[in-house]
N, C-alpha and C positions, 0 to 999 in steps of 0.2 A: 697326547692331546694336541688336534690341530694350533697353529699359533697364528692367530689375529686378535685384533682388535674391532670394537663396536665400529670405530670411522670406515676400518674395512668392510664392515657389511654395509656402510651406509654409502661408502663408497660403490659400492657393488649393486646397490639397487638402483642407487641414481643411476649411473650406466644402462643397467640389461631395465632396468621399470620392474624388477619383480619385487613380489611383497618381500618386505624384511625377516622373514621366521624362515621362506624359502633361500634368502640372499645367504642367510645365517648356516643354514643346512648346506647346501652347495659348497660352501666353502670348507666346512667340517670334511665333509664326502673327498673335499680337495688336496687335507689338510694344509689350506692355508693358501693355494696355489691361485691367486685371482685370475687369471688367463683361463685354468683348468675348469675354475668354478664357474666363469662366462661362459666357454664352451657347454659345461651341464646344463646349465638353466635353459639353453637355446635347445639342447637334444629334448628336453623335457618340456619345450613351448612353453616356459616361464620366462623367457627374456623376450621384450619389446621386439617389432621389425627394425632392422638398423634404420636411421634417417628419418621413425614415425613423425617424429614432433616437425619434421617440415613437411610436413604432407597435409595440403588444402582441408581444411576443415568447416567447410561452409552449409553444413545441416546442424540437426539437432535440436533441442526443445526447451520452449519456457516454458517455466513454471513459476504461479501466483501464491501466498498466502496472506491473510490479513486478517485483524480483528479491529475494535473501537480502535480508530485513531491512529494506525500503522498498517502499513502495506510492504509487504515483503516480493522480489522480484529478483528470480535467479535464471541465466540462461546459460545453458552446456551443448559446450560444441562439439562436434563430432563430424565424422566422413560421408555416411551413407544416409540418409533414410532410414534405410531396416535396420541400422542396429538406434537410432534416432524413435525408435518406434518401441523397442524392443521394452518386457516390463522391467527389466534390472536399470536401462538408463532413465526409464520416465521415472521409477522408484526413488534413484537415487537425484533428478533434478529437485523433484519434489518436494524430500530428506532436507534439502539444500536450505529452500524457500522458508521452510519448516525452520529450520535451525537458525534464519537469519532474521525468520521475526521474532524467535525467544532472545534470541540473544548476538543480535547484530552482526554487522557484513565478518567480522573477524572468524564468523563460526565457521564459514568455508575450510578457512586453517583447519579445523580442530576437524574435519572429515578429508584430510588427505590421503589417508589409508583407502577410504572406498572407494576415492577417485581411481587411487594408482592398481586395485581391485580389481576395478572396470576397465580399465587399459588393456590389462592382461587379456581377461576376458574376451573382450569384443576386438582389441589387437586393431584399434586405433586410436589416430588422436583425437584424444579427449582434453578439452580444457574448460573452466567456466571462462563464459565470455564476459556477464554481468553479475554484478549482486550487488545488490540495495536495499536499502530499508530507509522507507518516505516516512517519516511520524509530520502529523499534521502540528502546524501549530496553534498556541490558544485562540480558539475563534474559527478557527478556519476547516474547512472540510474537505475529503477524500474522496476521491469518485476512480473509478477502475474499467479496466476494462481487457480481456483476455482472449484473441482468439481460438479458439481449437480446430483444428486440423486434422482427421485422419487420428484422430486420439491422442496429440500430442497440442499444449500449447506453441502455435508458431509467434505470438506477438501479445506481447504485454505492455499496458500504459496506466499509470498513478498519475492523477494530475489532481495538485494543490490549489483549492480556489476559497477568497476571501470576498464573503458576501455575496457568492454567485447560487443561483436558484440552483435546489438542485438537478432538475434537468437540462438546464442550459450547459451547467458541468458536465452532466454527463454527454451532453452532443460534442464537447469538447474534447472531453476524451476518445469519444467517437475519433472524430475529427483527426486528431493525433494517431492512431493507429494507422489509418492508411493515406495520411498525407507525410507523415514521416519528418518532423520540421527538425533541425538540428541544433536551435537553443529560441530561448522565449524571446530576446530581443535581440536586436542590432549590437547593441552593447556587449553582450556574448561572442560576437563571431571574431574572430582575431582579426587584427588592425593593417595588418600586413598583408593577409589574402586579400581583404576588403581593398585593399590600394593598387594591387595587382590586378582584379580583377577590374576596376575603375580604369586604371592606364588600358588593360587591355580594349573596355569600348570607346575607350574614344581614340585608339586606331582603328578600332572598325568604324569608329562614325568616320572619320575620317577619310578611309578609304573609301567610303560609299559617297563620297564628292557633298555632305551634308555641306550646308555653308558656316564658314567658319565662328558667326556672331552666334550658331545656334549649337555649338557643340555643347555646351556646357547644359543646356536643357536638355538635350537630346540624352544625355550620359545619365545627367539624375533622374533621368526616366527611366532606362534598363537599368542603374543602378536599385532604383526602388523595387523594380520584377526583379533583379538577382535577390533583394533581399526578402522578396515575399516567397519566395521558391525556399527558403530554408527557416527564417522566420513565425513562431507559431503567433503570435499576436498581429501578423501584417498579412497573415493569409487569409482569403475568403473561407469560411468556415464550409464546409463540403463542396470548397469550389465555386461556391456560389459568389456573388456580389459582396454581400455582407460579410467584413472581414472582424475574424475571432475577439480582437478586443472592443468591437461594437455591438458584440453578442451576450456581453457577461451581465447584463440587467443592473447594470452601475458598480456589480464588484469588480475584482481582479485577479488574475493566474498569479499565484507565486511561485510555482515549480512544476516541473512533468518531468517522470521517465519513463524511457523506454525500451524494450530490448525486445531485438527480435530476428529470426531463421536468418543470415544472411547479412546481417546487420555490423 
């Protein structure tokens, strides 16, 4: 009887990416020979391409699911388009969303068999890039919003609002799809970019011969457009004049997410 141990097969999938029942067999076949058994699994196209996992992964697809009160948001990345498209990844993005609104973000874990599945399979990288579960709180409601593309969700958005009509929410979540904001307030964006990017315009005020009594205005002016550019409550709601937290008919946003192709 070949002589390994379980760490050895677990050792052994980690490595090649093949399923564990294959890791397990290859090595029996090897009695025991881990070298022997990686070479098997690669003659047999059960082992990973070497270096997958550093290879650009910039497709792939959302997928939405929700009932009262909770919104589920899973995004899986992947290489191509066509395998992005294909029904085993849209299946399993889906599976995902599915499993993280019964039973929250942790359930990703509990499907890493099908991930490493689909590896094989389609023979790239695959990873989840997002997964969330928004539950509204007492009082407050849910509005959504899911692009589809070509059969695939590209862009998913939950946004939490407290006393907001619900179509005003819903043009918000609009909104947030394709302005792309990267946290609700000021207060979000880290303190040390923010200061960086402050020094950096007032050397450009600077160099453009502003006069010097007016620099300090000049700054918190592009400071305020840097922060409207990433900022969802300082931006014009589709661009327009009227910015998002003048649009909420006297309530307020308490959270947004968002995941999406590229993202």
């Amino acid at each position: 009887m070949a002589d390994f141990t379980a760490k050895d097969v677990k050792a052994l999938r980690d490595e090649t990416g093949a399923g564990m029942m294959d890791a397990k067999k290859a090595l029996t076949e090897c009695d025991g020979d881990m070298e022997a058994a990686k070479q098997l699994l690669r003659e047999k196209g059960l082992s990973r391409a070497a270096g997958r996992g550093d290879r650009e992964n910039t497709e792939g697809a959302v997928a939405m699911a929700s009932t009262d009160g909770k919104v589920a948001i899973v995004h899986l990345k992947c290489e191509t388009d066509f395998s992005a498209k294909s029904d085993g990844f849209l299946g399993l993005v889906q599976s995902m969303a599915d499993g993280v609104l019964a039973n929250g973000e942790g359930a990703i874990e509990a499907m890493s068999a099908e991930l490493e599945d689909l590896k094989l399979v389609l023979k790239e990288n695959i990873e989840v890039g997002t997964a969330v579960l928004v539950e509204a709180g007492a009082g407050n409601d849910l509005d959504t919003y899911l692009h589809v593309q070509d059969g695939r969700g590209t862009n998913a958005v939950v946004v939490e609002g407290t006393g907001v009509p619900a179509d005003e929410l819903h043009q918000v979540a609009l909104h947030i799809a394709f302005a792309k904001p990267g946290s609700l307030t000021r207060e979000e964006i880290d303190g040390e970019a923010a200061e960086k990017e402050r020094a950096a315009l007032l050397e450009i005020t600077k160099a453009e011969g502003k006069p010097e009594q007016a620099w300090d205005k000049i700054v918190e002016g592009r400071m305020s457009a840097w922060y409207a550019e990433q900022v969802l409550l300082e931006q014009g709601l589709h661009g327009e004049k009227v910015k998002v937290a003048d649009s909420l008919g006297g309530g307020s946003i308490a959270r947004f997410e968002q995941a999406f192709i590229g993202g």
